[in-house]
Structures are given as structure tokens and as C-alpha cells.
Biotite code that builds the C-alpha atoms (Angstrom):
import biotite.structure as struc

atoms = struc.array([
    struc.Atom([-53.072, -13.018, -49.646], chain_id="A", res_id=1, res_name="UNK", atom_name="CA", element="C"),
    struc.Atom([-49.730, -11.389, -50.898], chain_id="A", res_id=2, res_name="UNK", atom_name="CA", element="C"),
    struc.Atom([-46.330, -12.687, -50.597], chain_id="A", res_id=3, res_name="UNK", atom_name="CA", element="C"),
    struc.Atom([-42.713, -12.413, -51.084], chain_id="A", res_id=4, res_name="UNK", atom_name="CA", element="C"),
    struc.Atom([-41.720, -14.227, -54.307], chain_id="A", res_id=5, res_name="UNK", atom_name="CA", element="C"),
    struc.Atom([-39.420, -16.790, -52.965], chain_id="A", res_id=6, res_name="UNK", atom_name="CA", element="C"),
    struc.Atom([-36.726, -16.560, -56.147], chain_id="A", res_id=7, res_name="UNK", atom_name="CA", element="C"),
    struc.Atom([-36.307, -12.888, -56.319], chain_id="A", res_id=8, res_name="UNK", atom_name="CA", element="C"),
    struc.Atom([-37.347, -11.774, -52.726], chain_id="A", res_id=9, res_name="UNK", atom_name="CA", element="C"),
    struc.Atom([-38.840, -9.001, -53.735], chain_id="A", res_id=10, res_name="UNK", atom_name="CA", element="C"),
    struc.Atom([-36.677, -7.268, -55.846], chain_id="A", res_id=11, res_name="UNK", atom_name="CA", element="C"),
    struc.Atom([-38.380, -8.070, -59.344], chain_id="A", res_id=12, res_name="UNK", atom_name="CA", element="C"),
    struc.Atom([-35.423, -9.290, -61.073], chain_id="A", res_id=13, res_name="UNK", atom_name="CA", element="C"),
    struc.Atom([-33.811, -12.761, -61.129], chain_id="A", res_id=14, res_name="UNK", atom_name="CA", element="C"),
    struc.Atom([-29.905, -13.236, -62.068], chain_id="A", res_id=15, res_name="UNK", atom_name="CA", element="C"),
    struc.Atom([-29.700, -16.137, -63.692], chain_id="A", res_id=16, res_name="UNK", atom_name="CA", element="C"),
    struc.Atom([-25.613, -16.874, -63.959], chain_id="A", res_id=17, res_name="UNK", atom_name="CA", element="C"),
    struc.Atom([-25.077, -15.284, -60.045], chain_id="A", res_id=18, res_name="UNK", atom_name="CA", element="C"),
    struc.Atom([-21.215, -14.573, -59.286], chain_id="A", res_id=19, res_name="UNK", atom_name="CA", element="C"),
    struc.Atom([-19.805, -17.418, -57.855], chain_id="A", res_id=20, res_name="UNK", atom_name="CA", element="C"),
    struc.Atom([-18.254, -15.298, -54.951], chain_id="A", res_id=21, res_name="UNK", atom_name="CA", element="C"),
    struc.Atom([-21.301, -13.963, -53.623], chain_id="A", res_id=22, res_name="UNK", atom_name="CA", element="C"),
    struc.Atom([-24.444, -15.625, -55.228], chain_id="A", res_id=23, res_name="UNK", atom_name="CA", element="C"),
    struc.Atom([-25.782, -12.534, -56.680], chain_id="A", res_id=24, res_name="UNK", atom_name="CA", element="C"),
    struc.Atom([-26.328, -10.919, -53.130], chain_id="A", res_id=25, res_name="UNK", atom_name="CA", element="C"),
    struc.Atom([-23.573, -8.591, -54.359], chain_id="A", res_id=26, res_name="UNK", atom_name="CA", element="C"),
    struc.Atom([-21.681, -8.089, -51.412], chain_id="A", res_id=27, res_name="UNK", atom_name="CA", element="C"),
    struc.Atom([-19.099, -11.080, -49.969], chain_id="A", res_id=28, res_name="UNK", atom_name="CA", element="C"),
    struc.Atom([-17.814, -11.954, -46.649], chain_id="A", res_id=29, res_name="UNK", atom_name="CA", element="C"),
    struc.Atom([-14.285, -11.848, -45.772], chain_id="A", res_id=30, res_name="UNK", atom_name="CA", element="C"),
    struc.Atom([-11.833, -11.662, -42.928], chain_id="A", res_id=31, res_name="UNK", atom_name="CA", element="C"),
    struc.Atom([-9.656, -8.527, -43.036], chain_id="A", res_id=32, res_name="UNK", atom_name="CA", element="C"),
    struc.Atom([-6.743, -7.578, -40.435], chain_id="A", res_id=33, res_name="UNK", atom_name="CA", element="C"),
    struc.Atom([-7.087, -3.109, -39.610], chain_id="A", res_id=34, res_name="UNK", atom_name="CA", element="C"),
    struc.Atom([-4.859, -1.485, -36.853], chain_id="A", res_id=35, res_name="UNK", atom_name="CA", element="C"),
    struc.Atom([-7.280, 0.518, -34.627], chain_id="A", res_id=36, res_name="UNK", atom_name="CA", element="C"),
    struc.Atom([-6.622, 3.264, -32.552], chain_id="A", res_id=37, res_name="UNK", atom_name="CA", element="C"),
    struc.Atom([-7.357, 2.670, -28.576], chain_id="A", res_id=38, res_name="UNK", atom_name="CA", element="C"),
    struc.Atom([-7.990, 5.997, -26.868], chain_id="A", res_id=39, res_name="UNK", atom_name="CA", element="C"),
    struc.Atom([-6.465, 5.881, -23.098], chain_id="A", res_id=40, res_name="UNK", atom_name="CA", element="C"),
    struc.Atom([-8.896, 5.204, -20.416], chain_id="A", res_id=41, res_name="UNK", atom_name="CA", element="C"),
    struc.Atom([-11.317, 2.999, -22.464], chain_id="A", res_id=42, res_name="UNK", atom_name="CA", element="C"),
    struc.Atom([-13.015, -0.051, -20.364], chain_id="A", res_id=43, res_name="UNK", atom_name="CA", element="C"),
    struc.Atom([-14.063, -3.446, -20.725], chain_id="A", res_id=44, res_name="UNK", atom_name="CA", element="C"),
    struc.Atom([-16.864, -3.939, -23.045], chain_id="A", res_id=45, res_name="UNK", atom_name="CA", element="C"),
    struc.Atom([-16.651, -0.372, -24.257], chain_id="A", res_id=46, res_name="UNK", atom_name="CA", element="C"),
    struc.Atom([-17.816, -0.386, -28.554], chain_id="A", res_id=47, res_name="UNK", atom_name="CA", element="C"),
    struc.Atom([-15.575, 1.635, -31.096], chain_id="A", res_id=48, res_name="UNK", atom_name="CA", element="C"),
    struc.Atom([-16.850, 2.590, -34.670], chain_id="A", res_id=49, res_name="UNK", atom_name="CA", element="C"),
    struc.Atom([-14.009, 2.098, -36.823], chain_id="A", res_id=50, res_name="UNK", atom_name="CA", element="C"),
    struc.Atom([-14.490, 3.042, -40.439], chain_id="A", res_id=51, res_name="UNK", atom_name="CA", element="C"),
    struc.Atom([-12.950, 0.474, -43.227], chain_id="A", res_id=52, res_name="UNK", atom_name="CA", element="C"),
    struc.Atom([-12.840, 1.182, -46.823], chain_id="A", res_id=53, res_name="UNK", atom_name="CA", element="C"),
    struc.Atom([-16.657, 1.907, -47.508], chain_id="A", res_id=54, res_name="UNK", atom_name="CA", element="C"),
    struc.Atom([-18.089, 0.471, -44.700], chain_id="A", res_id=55, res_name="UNK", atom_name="CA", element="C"),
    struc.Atom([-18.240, 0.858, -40.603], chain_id="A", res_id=56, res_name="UNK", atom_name="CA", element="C"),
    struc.Atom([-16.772, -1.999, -38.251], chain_id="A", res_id=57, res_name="UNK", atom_name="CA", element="C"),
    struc.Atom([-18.214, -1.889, -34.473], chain_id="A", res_id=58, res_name="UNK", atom_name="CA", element="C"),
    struc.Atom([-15.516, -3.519, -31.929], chain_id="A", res_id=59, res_name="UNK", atom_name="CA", element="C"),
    struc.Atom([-16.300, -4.283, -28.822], chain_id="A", res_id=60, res_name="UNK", atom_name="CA", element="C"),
    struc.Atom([-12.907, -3.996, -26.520], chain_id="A", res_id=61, res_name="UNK", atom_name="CA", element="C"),
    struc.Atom([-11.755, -6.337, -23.802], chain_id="A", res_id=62, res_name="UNK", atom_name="CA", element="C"),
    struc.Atom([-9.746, -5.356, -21.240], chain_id="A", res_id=63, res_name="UNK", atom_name="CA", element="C"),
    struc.Atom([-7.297, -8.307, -19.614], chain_id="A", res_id=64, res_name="UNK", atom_name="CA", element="C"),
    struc.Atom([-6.938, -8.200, -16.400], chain_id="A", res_id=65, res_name="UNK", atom_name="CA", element="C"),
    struc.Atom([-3.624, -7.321, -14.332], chain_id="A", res_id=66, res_name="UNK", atom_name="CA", element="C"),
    struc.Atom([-1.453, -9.231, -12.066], chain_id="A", res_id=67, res_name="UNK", atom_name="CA", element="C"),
    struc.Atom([-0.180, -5.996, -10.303], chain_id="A", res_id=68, res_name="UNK", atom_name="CA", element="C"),
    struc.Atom([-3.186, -3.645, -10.708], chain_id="A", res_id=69, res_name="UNK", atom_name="CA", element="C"),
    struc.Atom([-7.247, -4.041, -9.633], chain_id="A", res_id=70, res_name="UNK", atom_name="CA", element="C"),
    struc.Atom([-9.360, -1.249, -11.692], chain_id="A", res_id=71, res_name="UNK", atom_name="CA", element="C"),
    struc.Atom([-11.894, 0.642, -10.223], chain_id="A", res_id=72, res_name="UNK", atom_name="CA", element="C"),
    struc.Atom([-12.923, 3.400, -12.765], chain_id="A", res_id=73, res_name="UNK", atom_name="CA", element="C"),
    struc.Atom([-10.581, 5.533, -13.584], chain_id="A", res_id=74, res_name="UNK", atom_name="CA", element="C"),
    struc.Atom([-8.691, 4.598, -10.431], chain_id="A", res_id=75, res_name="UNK", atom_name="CA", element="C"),
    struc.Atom([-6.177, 1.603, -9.793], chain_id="A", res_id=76, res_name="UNK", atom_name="CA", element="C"),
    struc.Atom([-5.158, -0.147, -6.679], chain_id="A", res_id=77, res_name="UNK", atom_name="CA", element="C"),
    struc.Atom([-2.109, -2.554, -5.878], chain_id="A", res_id=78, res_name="UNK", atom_name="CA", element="C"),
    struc.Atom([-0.200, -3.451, -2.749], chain_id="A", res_id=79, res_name="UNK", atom_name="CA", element="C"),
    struc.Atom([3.578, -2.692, -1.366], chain_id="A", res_id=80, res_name="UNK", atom_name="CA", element="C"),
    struc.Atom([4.785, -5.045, 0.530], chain_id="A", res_id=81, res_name="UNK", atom_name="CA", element="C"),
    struc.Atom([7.301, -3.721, 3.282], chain_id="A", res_id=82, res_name="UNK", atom_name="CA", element="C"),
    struc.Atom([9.543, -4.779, 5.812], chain_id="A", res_id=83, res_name="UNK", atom_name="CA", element="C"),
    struc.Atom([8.464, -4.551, 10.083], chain_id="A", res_id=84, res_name="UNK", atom_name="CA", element="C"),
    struc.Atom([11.531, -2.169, 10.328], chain_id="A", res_id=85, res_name="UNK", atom_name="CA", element="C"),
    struc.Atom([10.071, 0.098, 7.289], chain_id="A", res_id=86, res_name="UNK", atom_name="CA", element="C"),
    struc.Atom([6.594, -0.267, 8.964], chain_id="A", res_id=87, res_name="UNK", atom_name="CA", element="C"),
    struc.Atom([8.577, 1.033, 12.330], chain_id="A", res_id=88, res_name="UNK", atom_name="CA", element="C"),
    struc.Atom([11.093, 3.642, 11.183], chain_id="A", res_id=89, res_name="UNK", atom_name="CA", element="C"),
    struc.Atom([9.652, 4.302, 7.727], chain_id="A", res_id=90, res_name="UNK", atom_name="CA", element="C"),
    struc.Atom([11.599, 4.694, 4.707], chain_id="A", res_id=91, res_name="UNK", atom_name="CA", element="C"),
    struc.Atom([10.735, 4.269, 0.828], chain_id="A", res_id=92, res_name="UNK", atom_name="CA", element="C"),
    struc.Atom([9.788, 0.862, -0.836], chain_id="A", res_id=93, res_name="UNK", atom_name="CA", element="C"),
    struc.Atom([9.532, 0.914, -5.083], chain_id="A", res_id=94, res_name="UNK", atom_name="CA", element="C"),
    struc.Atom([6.899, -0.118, -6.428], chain_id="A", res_id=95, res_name="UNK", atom_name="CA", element="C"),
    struc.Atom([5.485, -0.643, -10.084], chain_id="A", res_id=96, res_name="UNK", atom_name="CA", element="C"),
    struc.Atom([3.058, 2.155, -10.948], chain_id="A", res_id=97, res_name="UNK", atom_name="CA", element="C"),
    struc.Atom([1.365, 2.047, -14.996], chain_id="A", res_id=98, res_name="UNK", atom_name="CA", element="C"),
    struc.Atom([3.901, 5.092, -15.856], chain_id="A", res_id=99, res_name="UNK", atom_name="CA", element="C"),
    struc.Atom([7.378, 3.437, -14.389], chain_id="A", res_id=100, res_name="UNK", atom_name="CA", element="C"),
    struc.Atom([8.388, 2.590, -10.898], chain_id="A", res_id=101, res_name="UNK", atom_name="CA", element="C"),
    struc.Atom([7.362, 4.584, -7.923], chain_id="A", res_id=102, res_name="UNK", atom_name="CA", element="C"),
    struc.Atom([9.549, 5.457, -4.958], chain_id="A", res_id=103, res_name="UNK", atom_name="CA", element="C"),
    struc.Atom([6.691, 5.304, -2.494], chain_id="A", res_id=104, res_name="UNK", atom_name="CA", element="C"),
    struc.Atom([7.319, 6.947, 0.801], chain_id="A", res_id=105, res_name="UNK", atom_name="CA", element="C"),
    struc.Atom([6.512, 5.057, 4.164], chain_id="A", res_id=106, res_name="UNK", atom_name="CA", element="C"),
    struc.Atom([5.276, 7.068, 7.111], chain_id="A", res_id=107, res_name="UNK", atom_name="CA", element="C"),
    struc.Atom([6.893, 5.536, 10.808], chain_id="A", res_id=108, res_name="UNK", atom_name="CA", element="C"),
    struc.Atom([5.014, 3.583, 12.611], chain_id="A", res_id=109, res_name="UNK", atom_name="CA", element="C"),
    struc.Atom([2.704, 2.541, 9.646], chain_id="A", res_id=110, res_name="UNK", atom_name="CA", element="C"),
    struc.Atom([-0.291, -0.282, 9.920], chain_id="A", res_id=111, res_name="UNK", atom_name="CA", element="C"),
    struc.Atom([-0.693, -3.060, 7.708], chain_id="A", res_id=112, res_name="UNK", atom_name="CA", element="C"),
    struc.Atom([-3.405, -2.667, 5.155], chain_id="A", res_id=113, res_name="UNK", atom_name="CA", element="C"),
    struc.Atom([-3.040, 1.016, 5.723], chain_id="A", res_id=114, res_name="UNK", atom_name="CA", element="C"),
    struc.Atom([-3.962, 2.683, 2.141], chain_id="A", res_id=115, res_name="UNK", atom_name="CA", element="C"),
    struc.Atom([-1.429, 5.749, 0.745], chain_id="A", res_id=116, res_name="UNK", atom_name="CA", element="C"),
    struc.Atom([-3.221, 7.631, -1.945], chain_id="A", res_id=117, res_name="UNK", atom_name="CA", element="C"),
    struc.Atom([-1.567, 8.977, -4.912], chain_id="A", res_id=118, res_name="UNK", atom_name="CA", element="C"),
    struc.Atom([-2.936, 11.366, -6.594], chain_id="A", res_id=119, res_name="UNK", atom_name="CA", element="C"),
    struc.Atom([-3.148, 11.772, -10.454], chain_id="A", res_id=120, res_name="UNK", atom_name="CA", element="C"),
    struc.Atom([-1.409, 8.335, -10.687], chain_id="A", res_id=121, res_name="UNK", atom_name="CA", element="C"),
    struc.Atom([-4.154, 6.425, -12.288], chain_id="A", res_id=122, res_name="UNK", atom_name="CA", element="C"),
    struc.Atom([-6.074, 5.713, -15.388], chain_id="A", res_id=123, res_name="UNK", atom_name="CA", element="C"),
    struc.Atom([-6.570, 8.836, -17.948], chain_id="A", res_id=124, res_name="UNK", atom_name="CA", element="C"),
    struc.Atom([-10.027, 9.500, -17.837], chain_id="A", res_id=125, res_name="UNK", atom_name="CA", element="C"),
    struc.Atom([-12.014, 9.191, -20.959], chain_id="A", res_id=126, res_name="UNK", atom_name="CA", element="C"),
    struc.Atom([-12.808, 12.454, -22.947], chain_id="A", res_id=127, res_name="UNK", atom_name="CA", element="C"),
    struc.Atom([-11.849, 14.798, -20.144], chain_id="A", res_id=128, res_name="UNK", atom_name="CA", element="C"),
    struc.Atom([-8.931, 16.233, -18.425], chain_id="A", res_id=129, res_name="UNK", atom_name="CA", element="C"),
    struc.Atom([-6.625, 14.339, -15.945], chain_id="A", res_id=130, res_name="UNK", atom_name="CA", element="C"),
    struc.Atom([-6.415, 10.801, -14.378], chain_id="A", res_id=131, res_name="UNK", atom_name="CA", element="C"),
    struc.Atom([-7.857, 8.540, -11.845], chain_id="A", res_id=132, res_name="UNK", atom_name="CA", element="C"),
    struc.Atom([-5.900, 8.207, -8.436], chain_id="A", res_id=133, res_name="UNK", atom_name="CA", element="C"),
    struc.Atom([-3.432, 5.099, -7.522], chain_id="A", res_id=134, res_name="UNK", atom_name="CA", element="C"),
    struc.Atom([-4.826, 3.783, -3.963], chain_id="A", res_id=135, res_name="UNK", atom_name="CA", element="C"),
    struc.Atom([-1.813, 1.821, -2.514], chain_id="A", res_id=136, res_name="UNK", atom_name="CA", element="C"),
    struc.Atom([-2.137, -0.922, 0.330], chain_id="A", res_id=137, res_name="UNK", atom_name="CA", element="C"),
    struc.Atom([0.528, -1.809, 2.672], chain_id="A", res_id=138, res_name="UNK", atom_name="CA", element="C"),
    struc.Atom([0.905, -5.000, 3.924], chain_id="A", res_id=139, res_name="UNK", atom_name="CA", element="C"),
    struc.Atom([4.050, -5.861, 6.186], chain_id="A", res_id=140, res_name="UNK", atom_name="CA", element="C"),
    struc.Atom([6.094, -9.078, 5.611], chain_id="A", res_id=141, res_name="UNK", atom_name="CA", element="C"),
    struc.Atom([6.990, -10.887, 9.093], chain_id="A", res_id=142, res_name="UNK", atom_name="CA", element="C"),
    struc.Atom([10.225, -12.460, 8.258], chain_id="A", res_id=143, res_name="UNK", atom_name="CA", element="C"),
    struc.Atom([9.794, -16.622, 9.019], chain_id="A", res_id=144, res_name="UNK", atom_name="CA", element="C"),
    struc.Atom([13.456, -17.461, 10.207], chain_id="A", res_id=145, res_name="UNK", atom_name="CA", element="C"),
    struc.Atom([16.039, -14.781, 12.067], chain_id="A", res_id=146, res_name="UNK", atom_name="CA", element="C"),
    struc.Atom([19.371, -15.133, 12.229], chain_id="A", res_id=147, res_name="UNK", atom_name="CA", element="C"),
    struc.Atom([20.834, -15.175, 16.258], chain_id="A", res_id=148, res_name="UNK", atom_name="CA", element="C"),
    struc.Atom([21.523, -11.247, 16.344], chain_id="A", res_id=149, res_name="UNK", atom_name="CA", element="C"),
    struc.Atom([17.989, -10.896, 14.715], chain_id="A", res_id=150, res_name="UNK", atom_name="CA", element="C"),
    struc.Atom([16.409, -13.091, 17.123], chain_id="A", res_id=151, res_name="UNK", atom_name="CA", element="C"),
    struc.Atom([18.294, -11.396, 20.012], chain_id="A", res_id=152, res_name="UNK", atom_name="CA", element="C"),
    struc.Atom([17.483, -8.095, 18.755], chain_id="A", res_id=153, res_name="UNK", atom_name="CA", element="C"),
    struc.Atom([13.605, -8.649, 18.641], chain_id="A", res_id=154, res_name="UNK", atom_name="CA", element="C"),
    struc.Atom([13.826, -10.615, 21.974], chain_id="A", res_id=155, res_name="UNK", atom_name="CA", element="C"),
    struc.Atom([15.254, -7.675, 23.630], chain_id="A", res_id=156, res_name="UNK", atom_name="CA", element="C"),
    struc.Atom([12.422, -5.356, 22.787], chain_id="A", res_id=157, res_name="UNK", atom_name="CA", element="C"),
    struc.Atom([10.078, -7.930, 23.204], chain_id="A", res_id=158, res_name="UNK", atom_name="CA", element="C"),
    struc.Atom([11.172, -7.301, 26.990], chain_id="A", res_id=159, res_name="UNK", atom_name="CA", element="C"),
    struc.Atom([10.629, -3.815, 26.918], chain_id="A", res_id=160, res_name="UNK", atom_name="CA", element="C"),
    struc.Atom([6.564, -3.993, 25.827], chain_id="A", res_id=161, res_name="UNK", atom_name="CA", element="C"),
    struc.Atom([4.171, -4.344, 28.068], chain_id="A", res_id=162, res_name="UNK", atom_name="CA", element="C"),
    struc.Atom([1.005, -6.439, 27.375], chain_id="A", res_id=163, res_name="UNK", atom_name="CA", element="C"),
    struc.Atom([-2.110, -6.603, 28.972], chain_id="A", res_id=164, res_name="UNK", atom_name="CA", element="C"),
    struc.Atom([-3.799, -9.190, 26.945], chain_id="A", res_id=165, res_name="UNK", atom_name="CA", element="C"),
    struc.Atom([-1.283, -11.322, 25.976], chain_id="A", res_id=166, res_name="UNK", atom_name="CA", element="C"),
    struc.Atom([2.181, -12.744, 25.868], chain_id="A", res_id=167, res_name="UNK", atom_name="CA", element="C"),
    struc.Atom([4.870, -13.569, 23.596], chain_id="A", res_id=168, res_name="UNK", atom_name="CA", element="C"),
    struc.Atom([6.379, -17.300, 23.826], chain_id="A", res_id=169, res_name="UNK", atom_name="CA", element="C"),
    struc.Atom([9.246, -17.372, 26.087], chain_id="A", res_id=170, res_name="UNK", atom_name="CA", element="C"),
    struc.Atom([9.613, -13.921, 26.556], chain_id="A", res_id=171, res_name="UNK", atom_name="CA", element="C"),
    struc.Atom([8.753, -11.764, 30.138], chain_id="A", res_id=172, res_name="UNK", atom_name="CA", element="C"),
    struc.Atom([7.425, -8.776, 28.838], chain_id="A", res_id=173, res_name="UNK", atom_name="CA", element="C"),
    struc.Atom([8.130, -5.807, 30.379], chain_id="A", res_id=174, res_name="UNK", atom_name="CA", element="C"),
    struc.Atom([11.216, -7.484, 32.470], chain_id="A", res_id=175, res_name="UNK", atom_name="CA", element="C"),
    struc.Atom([13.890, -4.681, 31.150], chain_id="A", res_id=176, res_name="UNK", atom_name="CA", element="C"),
    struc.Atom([11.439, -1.680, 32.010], chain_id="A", res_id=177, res_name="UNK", atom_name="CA", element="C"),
    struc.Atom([10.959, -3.830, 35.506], chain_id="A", res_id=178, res_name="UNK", atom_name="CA", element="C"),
    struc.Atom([14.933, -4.217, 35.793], chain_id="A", res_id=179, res_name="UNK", atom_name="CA", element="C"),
    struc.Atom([15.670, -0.754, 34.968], chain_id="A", res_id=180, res_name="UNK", atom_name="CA", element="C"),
    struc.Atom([13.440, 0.611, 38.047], chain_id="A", res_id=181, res_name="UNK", atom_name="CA", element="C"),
    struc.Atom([14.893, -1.579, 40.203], chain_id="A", res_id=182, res_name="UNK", atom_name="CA", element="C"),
    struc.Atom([18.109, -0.033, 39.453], chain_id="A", res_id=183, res_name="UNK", atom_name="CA", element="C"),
    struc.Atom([16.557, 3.423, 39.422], chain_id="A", res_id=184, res_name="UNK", atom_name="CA", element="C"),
    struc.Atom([15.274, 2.660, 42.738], chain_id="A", res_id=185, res_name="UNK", atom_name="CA", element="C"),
    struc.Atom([18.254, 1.253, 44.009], chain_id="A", res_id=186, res_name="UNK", atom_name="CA", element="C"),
    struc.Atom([20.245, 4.156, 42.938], chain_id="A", res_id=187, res_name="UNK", atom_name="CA", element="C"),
    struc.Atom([17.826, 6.676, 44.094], chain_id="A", res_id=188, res_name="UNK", atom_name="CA", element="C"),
    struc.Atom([18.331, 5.272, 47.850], chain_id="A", res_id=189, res_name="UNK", atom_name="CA", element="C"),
    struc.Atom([21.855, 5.098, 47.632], chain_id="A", res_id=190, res_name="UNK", atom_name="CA", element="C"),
    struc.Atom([21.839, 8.434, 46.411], chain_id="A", res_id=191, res_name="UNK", atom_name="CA", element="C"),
    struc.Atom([19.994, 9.282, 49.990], chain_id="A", res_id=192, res_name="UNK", atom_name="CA", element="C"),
    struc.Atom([21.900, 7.682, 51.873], chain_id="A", res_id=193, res_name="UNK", atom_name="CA", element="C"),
    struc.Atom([25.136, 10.100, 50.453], chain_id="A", res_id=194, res_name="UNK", atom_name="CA", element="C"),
    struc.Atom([22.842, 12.899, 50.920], chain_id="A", res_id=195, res_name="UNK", atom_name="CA", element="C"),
    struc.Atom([21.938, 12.230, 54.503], chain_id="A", res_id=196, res_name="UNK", atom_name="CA", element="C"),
    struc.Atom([25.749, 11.144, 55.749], chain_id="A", res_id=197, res_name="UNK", atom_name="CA", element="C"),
    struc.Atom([26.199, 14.880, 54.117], chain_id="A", res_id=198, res_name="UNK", atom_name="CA", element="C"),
    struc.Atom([23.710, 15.995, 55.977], chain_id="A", res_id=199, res_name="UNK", atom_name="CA", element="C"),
    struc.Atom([24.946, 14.410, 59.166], chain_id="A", res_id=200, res_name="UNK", atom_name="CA", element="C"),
    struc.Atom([28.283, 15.409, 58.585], chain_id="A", res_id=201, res_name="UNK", atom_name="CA", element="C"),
    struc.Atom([27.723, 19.414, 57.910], chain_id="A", res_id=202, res_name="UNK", atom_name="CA", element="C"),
    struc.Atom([24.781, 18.930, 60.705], chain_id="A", res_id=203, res_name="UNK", atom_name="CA", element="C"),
    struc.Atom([27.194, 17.791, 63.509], chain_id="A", res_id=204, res_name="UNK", atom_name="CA", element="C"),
    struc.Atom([29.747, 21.082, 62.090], chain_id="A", res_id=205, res_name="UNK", atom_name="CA", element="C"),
    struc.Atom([27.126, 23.515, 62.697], chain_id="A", res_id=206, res_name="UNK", atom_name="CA", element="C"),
    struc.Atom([26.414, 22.092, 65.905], chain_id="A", res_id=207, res_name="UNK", atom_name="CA", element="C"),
    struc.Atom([29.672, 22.219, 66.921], chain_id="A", res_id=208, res_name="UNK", atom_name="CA", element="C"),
    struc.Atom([30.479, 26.109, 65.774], chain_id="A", res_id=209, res_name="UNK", atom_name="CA", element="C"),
    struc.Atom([27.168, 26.757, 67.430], chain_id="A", res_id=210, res_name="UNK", atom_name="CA", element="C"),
    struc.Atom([28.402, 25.284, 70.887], chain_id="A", res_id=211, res_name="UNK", atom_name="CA", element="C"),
    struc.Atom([31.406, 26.796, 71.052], chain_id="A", res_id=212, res_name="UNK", atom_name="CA", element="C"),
    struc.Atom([30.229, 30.472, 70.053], chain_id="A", res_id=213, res_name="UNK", atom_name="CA", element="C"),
    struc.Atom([27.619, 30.062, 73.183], chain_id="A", res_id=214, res_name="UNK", atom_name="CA", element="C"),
    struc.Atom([30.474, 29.014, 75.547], chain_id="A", res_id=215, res_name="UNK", atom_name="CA", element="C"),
    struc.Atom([32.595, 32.376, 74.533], chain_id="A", res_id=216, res_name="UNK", atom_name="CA", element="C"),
    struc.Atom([29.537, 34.516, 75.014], chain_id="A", res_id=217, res_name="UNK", atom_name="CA", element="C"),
    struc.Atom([28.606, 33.195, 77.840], chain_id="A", res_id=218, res_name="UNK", atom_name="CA", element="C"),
])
């Protein structure tokens, strides 16, 4: 039965004074700082070959994770937080985006967790042209205290919604639209009672002219 000789290991030569450094193997093991070269678009567990001095080193990346951005491929996602008025009226809200701040547009009458996708915004995309798309979420802050005016304000159109299945605490929805056809109404029957004392009036005239142009004829 052959086997390895256990001094030499198979090479057929023993060194009998080996270097101190690295026992006659002839290579040593030591820790070495390099600046490498991260191509954009790279992910989380992805391997580079990096070549130093006569050899190859094999890092393996990892990516840390963001506070403002989630990853998905080559495309990011984050959220803008806006005001109800924004959400109603619209307007523009900044927000961070990976090249700079974004002006971000806000369509009226927006929905909370409504998504606005910008295109081209993302990540670069790995050996190939163009980038990954920035998918933004809205959510809408609901202010916790109001000042009077603010409270008076909201109140008010509180009063002007009308709810079918449900209510909003101390507030009678839909009492201003209720109020303002009352006064329509009212308005509308005192405009008919001018228009039939007019009537009346210009009536009794031609009734009048009409009598007294029979009594000449006749």
C-alpha cells in the first residue's frame, strides 16, 4: 500500500533549516490594505476579482442598508411625507433622492400611500445602459393639535361634507349645505311673491285698459 511520505509530502526533498517566516512552504500570510474599485449598481453579496501584486484577491461586497431608501433591483423606493392641504390642493414637497434633492410634484386631491414613479431615478444598472426607477410613497401627516383659526377652519368644512356612514365628533355634517337651501328656498319664494304682486299689479292694468276700450266701443 503506497503513501504520502509524511516529512516531505510528496515533493521528494526535505529543507532542513526552513525560513522562519514561512516554514519552508514558501509562501507567507499577511494582511495587506488595497483600494478597490466599486462599479455602480453592484449588490449585496456580489464577488469582485481584484488582482494584487502577483496574485488574485476575491471580495465579496456588502451592501448596508439605508435609512431613506428600500432596494429592489435596480429600483429604489422611499416615502414623502406631505401635508392634508398638499394632499388637497397639491403643490411640491422635497425630498432626498441618491443624486441630490428632488422637488417632487403633488397631484390635488392625492391618497395616502399613493405611489409617484420616477423614472430613470434609481440605481445604475450593472453592465448596461441606464438606471432603475425611484417608486415614491405618499403618506399624509394629520397635524395632532390646531390652533383656534385651524380648528375653525376644518370645523367649517367639516359642515359642508356629507356622510353616510359616519360622523365626525361634534360636528353636524352637512348643516351649511342644509342652511344654505333653506336660504335658497326662502329666497326663491320671496322672489315669487315679487313676481306675482307684479303680476297682479300689471294684471289689474290690463284689465282696466281692456274695460274701458269696451265701454268706448260699445
Amino acid at each position: 500500500m503506497k503513501s504520502t511520505c509524511r516529512r516531505c509530502h510528496g515533493q521528494g526533498k526535505i529543507i532542513t533549516t526552513p525560513c522562519k517566516e514561512c516554514g519552508g512552504t514558501g509562501t507567507t500570510i499577511r494582511t495587506q490594505t488595497i483600494n478597490v474599485q466599486v462599479p455602480a449598481g453592484v449588490s449585496d453579496g456580489q464577488t469582485l476579482r481584484v488582482p494584487v501584486e502577483h496574485s488574485e484577491a476575491f471580495i465579496v461586497l456588502k451592501v448596508q442598508d439605508s435609512d431613506t431608501f428600500e432596494r429592489d433591483g435596480f429600483d429604489i423606493h422611499s416615502s414623502a411625507f406631505i401635508s392634508f392641504t398638499q394632499a388637497i390642493l397639491g403643490g411640491e414637497a422635497r425630498i432626498p433622492g441618491l443624486r441630490g434633492p428632488i422637488m417632487l410634484k403633488i397631484p390635488p386631491g392625492v391618497q395616502s400611500h399613493h405611489t409617484i414613479r420616477l423614472s430613470n431615478r434609481g440605481i445604475p444598472r450593472l453592465n448596461s445602459y441606464g438606471n432603475g426607477d425611484h417608486y415614491v410613497h405618499i403618506k399624509i401627516k394629520i397635524p395632532k393639535k390646531l390652533t383656534a383659526s385651524q380648528k375653525e377652519l376644518v370645523v367649517g368644512f367639516a359642515k359642508t361634507e356629507s356622510l353616510e356612514d359616519g360622523s365626525v365628533q361634534g360636528v353636524e355634517t352637512g348643516s351649511e349645505d342644509s342652511e344654505a337651501r333653506k336660504e335658497k328656498s326662502i329666497v326663491q319664494r320671496e322672489e315669487k311673491g315679487i313676481l306675482q304682486k307684479l303680476k297682479e299689479v300689471f294684471w289689474k292694468d290690463d284689465e282696466e285698459d281692456d274695460s274701458k276700450t269696451r265701454q268706448k266701443m260699445s
